[in-house]
N, C-alpha and C positions, 0 to 999 in steps of 0.2 A: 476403482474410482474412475468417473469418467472424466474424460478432455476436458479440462477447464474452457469455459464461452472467454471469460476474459485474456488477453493478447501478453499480459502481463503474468496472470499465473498460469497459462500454458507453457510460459517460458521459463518458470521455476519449478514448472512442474516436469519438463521435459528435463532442465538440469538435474532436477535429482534424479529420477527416474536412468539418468544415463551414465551415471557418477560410478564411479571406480569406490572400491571401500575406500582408500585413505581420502577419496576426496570428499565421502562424505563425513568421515571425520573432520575435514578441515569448514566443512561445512558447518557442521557443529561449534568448532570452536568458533568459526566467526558470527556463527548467532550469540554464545554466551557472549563475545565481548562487547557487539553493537547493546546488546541489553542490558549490559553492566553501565555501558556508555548514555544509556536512557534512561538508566536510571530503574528499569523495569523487572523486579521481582518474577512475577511470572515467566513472564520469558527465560531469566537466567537460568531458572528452575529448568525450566520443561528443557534447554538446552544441556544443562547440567545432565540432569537425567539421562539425553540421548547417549553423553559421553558416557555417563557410570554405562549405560546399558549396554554399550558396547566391548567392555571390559570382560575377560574372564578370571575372576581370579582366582581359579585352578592352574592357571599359566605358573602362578609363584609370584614372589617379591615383589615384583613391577605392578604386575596389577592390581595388589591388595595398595600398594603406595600410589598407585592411580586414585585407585578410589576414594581411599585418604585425603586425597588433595583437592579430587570434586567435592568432598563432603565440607571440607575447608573453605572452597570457594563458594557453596551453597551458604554457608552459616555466616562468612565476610556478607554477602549478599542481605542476607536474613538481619544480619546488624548495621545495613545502609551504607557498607564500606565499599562500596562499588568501584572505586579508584582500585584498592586495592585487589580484589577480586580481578578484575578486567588486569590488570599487571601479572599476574600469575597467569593467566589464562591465556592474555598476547607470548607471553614467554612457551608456554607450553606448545601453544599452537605454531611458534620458528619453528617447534624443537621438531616435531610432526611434521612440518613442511619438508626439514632435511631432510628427516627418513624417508619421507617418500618419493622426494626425488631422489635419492642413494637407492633406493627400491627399483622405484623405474628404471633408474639406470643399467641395476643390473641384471632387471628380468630381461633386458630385450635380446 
């Protein structure tokens, strides 16, 4: 992809581009929640997506119950519960914030 011209997606595009994995997860989850908050299907979708897609769930339990919960807040979505949806999704995304800053902490 090249250098975005615009001052604005260069600078989101250098964010991601520079992003630690948990940060792009957190990136993730604060796309699904501004989109749940706009009310905007596609976007929850496509955010939802980036989450399941970063899941393995040959890992075990956790991440077949991840996915479980993207696919929940996809279908809360799909039936205009966006309140809802967005409240499971800010909850998930604390939970994530912790880990990785307990992550950071103790790679350094």
């Amino acid at each position: 992809m090249a250098w975005p011209r615009d001052p604005i997606e260069a600078y989101k595009f250098n964010q991601v581009t520079s992003a630690s994995g948990p940060e792009l997860i957190l990136m993730a989850y604060d796309a699904a929640v501004t989109a749940c908050g706009r009310r905007d299907l596609l976007q929850t979708t496509r955010a939802l997506n980036v989450l399941r897609g970063a899941v393995d769930p040959d890992q075990g339990p956790l991440g077949i119950q991840l996915i479980a919960i993207y696919q929940y807040c996809a279908d809360l979505a799909r039936q205009r519960k966006y309140d809802e949806a967005g409240k499971v999704l800010r909850e998930l995304r604390e939970t994530w914030a912790a880990a990785a800053k307990v992550y950071a902490i103790q790679s350094v």
